[in-house]
MMTF fields as JSON, N, C-alpha, C and O atoms, coordinates in Angstrom:
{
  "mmtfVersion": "1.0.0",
  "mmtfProducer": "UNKNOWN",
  "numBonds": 335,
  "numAtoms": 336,
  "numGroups": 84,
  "numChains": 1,
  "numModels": 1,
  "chainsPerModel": [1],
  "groupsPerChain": [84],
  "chainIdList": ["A"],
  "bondAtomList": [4, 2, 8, 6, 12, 10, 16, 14, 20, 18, 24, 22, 28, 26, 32, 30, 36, 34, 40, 38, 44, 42, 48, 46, 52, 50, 56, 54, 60, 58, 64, 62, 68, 66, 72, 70, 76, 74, 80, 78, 84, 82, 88, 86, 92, 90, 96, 94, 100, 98, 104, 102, 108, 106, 112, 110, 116, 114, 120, 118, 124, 122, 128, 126, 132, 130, 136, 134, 140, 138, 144, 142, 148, 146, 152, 150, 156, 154, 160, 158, 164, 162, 168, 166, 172, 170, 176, 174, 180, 178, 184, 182, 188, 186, 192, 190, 196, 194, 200, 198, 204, 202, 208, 206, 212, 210, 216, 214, 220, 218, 224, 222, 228, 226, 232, 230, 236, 234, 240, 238, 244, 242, 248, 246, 252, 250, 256, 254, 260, 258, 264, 262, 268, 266, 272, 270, 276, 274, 280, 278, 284, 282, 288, 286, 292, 290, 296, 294, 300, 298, 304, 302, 308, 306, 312, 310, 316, 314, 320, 318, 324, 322, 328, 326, 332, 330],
  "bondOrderList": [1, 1, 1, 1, 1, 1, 1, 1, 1, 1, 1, 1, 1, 1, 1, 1, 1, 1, 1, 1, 1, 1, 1, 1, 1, 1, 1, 1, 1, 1, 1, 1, 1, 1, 1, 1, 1, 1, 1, 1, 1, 1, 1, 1, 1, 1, 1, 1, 1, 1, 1, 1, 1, 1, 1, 1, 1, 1, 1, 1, 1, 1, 1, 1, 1, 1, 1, 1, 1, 1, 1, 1, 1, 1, 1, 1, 1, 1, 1, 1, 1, 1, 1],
  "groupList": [{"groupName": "UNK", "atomNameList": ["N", "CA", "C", "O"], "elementList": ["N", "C", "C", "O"], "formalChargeList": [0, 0, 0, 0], "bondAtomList": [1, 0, 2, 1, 3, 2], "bondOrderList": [1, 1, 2], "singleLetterCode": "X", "chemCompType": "L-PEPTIDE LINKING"}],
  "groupTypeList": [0, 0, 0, 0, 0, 0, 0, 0, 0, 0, 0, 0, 0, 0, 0, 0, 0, 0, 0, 0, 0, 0, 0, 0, 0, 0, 0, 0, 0, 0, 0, 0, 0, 0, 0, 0, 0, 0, 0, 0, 0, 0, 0, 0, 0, 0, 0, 0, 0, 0, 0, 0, 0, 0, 0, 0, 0, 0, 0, 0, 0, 0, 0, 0, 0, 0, 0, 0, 0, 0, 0, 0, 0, 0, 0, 0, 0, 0, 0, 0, 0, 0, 0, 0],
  "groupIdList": [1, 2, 3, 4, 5, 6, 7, 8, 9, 10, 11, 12, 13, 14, 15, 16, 17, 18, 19, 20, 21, 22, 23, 24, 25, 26, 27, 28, 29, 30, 31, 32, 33, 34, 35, 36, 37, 38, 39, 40, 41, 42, 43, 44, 45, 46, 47, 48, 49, 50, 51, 52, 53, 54, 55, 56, 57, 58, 59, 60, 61, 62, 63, 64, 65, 66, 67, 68, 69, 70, 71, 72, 73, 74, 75, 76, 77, 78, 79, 80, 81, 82, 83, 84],
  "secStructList": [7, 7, 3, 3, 3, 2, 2, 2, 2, 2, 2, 6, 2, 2, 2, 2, 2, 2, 2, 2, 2, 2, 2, 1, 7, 7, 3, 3, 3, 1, 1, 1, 1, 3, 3, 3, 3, 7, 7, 7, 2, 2, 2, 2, 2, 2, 2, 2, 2, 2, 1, 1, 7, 7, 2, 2, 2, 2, 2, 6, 7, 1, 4, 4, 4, 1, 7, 7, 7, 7, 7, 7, 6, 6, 7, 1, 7, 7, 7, 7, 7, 7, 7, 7],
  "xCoordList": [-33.897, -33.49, -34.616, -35.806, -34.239, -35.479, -35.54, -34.852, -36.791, -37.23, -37.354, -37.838, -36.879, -37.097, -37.799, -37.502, -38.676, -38.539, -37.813, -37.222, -37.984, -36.661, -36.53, -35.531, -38.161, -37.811, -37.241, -36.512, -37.958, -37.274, -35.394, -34.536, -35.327, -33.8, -33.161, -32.016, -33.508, -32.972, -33.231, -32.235, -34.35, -34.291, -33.512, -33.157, -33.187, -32.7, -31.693, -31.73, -30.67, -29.738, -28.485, -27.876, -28.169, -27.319, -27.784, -27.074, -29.147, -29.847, -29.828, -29.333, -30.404, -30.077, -28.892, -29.007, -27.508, -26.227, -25.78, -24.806, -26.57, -25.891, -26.691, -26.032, -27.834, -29.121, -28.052, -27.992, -27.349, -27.005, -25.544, -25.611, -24.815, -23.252, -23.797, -22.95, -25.251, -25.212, -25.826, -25.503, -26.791, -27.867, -27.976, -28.98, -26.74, -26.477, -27.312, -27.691, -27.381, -28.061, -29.07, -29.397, -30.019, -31.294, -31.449, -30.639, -32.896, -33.511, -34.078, -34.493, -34.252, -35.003, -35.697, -35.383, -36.697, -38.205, -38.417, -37.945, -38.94, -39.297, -40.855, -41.084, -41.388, -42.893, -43.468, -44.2, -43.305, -43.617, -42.826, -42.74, -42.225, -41.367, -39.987, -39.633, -39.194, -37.817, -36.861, -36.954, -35.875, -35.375, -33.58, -32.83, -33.055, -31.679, -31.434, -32.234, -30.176, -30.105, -28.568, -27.594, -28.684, -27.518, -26.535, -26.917, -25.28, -24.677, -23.328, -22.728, -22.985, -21.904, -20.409, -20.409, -19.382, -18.522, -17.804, -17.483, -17.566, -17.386, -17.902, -17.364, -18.944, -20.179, -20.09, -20.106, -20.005, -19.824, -18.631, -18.759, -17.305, -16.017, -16.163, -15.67, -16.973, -17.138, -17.817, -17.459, -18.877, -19.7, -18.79, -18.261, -18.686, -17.607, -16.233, -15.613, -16.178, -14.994, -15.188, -14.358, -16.749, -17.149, -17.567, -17.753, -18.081, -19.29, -18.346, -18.986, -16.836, -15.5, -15.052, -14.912, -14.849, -13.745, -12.331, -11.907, -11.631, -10.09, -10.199, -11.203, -8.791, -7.925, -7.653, -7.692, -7.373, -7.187, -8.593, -8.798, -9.625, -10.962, -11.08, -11.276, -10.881, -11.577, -10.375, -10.752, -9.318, -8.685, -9.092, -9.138, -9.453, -9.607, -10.769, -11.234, -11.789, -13.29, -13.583, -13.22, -14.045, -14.496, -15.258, -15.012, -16.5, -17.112, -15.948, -16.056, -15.268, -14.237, -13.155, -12.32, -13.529, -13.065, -14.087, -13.936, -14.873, -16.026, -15.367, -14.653, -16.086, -15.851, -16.446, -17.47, -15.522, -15.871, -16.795, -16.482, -17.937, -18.874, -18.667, -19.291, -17.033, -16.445, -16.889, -16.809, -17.257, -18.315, -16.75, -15.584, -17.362, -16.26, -15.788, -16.498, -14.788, -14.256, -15.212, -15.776, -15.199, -16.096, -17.232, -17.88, -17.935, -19.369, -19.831, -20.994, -18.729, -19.568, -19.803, -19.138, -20.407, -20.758, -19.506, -18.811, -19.665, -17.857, -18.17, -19.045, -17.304, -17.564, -17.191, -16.095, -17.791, -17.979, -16.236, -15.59, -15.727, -14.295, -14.235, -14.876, -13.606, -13.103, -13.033, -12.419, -13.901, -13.724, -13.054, -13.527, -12.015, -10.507, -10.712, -9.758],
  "yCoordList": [114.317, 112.948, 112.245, 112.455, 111.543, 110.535, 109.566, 109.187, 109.123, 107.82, 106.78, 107.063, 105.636, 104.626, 103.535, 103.25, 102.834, 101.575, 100.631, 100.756, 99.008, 98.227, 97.536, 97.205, 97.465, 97.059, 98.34, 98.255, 99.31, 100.219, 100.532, 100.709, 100.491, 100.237, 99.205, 99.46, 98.2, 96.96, 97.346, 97.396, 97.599, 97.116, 98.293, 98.219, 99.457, 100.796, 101.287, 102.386, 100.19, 100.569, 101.625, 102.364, 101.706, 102.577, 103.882, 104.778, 104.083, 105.58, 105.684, 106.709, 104.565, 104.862, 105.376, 106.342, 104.721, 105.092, 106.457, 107.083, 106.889, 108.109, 109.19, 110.16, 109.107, 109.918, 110.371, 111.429, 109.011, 109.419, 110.398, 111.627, 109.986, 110.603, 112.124, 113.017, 112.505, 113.617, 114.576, 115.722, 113.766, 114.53, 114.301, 114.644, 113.527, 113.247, 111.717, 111.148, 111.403, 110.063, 110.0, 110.976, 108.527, 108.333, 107.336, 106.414, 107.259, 106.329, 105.175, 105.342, 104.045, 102.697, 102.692, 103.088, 102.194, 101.264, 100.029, 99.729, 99.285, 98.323, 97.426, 97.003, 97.669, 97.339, 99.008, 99.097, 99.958, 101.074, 102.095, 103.323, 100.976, 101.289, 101.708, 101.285, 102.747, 102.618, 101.437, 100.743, 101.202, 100.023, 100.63, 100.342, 101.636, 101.705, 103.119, 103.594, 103.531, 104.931, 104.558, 104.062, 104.863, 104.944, 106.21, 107.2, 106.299, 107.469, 107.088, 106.013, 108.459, 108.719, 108.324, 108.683, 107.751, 106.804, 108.118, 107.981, 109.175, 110.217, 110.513, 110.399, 110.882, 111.358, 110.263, 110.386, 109.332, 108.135, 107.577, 106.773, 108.121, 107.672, 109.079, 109.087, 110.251, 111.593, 111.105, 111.29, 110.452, 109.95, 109.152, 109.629, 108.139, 107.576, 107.831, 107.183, 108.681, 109.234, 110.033, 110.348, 110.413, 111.388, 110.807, 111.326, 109.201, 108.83, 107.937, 107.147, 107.948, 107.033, 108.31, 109.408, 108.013, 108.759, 108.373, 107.232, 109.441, 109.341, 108.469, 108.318, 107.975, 107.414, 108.74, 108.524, 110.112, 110.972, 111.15, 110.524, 111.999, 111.947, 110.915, 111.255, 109.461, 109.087, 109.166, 109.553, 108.932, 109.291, 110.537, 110.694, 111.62, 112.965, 112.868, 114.003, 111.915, 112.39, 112.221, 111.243, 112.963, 113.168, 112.041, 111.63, 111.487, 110.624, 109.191, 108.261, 109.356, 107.924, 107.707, 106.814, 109.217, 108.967, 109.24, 109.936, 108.527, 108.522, 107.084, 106.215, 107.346, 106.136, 105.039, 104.914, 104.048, 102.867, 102.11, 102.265, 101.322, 101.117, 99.59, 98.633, 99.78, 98.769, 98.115, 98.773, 97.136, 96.993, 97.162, 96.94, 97.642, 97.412, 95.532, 94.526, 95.656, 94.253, 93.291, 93.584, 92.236, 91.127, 90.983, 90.237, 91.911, 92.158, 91.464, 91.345, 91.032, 90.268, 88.519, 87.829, 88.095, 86.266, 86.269, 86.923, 84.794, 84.06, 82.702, 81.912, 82.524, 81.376, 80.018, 79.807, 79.332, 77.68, 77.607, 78.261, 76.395, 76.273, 75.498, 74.555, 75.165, 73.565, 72.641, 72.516, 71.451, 69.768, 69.09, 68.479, 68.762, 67.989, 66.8, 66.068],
  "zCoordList": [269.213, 269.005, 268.243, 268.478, 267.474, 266.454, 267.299, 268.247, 266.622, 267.287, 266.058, 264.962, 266.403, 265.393, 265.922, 267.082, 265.359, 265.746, 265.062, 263.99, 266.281, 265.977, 264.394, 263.756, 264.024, 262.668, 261.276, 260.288, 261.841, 260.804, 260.962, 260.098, 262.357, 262.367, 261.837, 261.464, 261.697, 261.342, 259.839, 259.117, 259.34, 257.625, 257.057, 255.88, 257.829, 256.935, 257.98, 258.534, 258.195, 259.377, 258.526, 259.3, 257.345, 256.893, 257.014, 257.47, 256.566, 257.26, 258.661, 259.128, 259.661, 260.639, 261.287, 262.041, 261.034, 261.447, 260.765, 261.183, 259.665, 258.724, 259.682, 260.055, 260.033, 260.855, 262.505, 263.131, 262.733, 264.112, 263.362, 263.387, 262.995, 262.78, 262.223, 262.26, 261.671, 261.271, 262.353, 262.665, 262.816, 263.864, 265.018, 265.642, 265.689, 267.563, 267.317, 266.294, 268.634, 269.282, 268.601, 267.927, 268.602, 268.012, 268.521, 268.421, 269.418, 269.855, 269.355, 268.208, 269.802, 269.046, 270.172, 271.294, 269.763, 270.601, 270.225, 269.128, 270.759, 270.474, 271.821, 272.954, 270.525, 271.309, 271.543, 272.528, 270.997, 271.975, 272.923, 272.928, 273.805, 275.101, 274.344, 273.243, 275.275, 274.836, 275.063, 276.076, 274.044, 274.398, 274.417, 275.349, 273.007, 273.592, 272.538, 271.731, 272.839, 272.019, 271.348, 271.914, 270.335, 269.01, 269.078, 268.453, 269.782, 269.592, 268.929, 268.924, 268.289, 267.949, 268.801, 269.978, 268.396, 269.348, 270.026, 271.206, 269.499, 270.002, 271.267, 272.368, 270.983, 272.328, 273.664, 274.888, 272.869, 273.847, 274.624, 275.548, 274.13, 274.934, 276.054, 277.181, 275.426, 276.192, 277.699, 278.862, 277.13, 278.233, 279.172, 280.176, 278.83, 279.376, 280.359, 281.201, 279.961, 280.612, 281.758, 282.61, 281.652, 282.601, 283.223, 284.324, 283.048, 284.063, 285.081, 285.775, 285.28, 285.859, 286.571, 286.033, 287.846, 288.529, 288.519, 288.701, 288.286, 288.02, 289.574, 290.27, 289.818, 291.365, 291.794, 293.005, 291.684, 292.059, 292.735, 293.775, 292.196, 292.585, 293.954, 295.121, 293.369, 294.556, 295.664, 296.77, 295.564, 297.005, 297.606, 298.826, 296.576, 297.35, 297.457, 297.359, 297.656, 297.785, 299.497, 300.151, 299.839, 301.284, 302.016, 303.15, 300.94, 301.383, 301.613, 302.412, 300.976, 301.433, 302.403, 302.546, 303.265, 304.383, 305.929, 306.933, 305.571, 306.798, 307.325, 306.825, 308.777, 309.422, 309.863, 310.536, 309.311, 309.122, 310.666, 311.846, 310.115, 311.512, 311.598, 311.139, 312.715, 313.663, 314.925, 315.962, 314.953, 316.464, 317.382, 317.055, 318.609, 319.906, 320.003, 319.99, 320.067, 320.706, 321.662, 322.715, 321.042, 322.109, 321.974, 322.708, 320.648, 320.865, 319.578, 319.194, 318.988, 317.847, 317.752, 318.525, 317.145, 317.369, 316.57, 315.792, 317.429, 317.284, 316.492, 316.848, 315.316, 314.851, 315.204, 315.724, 315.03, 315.62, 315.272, 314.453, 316.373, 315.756, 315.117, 315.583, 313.792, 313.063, 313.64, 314.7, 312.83, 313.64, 313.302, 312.343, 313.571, 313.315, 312.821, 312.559]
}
């Protein structure tokens, strides 16, 4: 993956966007630090799609049927009643 910084991305953004569609993602910095990565819209609806669980998934996921932590009856504070 390249690294750019934010001004070279900005002044030579047609190389930049031609750099990603030919050669995957490409990073920007800014200050040094990473700041965000440039991908292909491809790669990215891919991502996307993977990073969402279907409604299937989650009904069938195991963890979503643990049980729920219900206090016993009577044991919880009771709220003040309405003043008319």
């Amino acid at each position: 993956m390249n690294t750019w910084p934010v001004q070279d991305a900005k002044a030579r953004f047609s190389e930049f966007l031609q750099a990603c569609l030919a050669s995957g993602p490409q990073l920007v910095t800014k200050r040094g630090q990473e700041a965000a990565v440039l991908v292909p819209v491809g790669q990215w609806r891919q991502l996307q799609a993977n990073s969402r669980p279907s409604l299937k998934q989650v009904l069938l996921d195991a963890a979503a049927r643990a049980d729920l932590p219900i206090p016993p009856r009577g044991t919880s504070p009771r709220r003040a009643a309405p003043k008319l």
